[in-house]
C-alpha positions as a LaTeX table, in Angstrom:
\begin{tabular}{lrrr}
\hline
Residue & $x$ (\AA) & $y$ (\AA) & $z$ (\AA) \\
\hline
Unk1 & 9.49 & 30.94 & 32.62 \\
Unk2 & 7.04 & 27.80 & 33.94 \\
Unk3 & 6.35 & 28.03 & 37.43 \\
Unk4 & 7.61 & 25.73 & 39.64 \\
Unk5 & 5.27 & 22.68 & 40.28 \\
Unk6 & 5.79 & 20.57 & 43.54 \\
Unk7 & 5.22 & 16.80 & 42.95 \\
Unk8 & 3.60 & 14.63 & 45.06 \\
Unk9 & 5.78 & 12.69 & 47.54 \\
Unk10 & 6.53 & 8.90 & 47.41 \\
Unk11 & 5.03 & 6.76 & 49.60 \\
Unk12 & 6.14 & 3.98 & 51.51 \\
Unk13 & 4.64 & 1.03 & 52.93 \\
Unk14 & 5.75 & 0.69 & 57.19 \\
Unk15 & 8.01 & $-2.67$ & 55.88 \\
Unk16 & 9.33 & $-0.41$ & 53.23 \\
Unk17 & 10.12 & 2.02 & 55.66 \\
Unk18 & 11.92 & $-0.18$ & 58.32 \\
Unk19 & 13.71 & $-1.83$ & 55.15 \\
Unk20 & 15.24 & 1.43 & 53.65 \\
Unk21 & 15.95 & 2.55 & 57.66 \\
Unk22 & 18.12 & $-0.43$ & 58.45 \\
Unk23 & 20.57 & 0.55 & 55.85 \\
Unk24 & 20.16 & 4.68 & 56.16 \\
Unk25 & 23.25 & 6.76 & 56.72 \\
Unk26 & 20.60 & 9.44 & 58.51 \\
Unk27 & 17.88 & 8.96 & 60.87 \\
Unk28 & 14.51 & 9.53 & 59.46 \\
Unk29 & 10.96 & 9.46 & 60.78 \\
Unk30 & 7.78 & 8.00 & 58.98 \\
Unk31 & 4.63 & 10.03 & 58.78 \\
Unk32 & 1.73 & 8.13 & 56.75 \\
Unk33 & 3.58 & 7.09 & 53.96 \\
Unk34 & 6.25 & 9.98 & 53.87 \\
Unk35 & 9.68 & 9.29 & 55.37 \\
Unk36 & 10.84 & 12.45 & 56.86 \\
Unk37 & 15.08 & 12.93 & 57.47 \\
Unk38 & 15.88 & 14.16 & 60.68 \\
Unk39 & 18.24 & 16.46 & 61.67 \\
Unk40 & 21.66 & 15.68 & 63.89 \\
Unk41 & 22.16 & 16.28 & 67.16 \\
Unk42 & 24.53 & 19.43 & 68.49 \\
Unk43 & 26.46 & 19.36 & 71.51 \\
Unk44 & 23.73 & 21.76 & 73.32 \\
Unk45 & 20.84 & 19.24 & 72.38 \\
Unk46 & 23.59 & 16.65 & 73.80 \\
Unk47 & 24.14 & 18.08 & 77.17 \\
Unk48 & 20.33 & 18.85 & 77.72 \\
Unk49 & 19.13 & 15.21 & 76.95 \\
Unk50 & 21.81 & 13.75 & 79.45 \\
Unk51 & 20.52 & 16.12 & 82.11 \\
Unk52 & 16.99 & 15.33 & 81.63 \\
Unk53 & 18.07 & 11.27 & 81.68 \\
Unk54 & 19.52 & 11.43 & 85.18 \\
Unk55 & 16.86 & 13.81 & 86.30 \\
Unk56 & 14.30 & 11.36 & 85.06 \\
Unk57 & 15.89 & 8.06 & 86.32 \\
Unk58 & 16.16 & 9.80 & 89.97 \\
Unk59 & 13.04 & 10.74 & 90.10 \\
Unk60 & 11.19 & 7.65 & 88.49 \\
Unk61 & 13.26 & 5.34 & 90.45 \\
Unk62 & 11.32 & 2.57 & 91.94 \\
Unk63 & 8.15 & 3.04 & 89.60 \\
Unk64 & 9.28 & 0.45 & 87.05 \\
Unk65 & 10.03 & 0.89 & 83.24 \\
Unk66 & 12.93 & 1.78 & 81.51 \\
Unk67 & 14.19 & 5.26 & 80.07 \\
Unk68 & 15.22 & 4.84 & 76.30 \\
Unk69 & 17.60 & 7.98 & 75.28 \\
Unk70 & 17.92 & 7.74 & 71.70 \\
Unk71 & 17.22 & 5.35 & 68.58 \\
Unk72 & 14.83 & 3.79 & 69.79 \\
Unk73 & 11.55 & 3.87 & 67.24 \\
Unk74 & 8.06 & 4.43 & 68.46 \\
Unk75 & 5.47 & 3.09 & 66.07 \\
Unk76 & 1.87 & 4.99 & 66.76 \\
Unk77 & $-0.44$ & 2.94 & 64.74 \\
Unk78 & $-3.58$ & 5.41 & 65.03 \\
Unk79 & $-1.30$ & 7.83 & 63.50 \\
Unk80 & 0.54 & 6.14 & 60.78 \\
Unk81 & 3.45 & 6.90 & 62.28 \\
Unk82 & 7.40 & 6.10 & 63.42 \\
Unk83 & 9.33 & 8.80 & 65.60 \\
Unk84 & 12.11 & 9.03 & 67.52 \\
Unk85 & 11.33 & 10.48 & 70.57 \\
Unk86 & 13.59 & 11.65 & 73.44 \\
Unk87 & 13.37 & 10.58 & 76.11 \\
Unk88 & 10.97 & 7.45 & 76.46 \\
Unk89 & 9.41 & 6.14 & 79.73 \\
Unk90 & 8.43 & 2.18 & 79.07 \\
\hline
\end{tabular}
C-alpha cells in the first residue's frame, strides 16, 4: 500500500477569492492564497456574541465608530488575509 501524499493547496488570487465568496453557500476565510471554510455558529456562540454587542455598545457609547456583529470581512493586507471577525469596533 502507497502512502498517502498530501497535495499542495490551490491558490487564489484576493478577486478570485471575493468572486467565489459572493456566490458560497458557507462562509470562508482567505489566508495567503488558501481559502479556509468556516464553521457555523451554535446557539451558545449565539447568545455569547449578543451579550458581548450590548456590553460593548454601552460601554463605547459616545466614543464614535460602529460595532459590526457578523459578515462583515476584514481585509489585513500585511497579512494576506480576509477574516471574519466578531465583534468589530470601526
Amino acid at each position: 500500500m502507497s502512502p498517502l501524499v498530501e497535495s499542495p493547496p490551490c491558490l487564489y488570487s484576493p478577486a478570485e477569492y471575493l468572486a467565489l465568496e459572493e456566490k458560497a453557500e458557507f462562509k470562508s476565510e482567505y489566508r495567503d492564497g488558501e481559502i479556509i471554510p468556516m464553521t457555523g455558529g451554535s446557539i451558545t456562540h449565539n447568545y455569547i456574541a449578543g451579550n458581548l454587542l450590548v456590553w460593548l455598545k454601552t460601554s463605547l457609547r459616545g466614543k464614535g465608530g460602529k460595532i459590526y456583529i457578523n459578515d462583515v470581512k476584514v481585509w489585513i493586507p500585511a497579512h494576506i488575509i480576509t477574516v471574519i471577525p466578531i465583534p468589530i469596533f470601526w
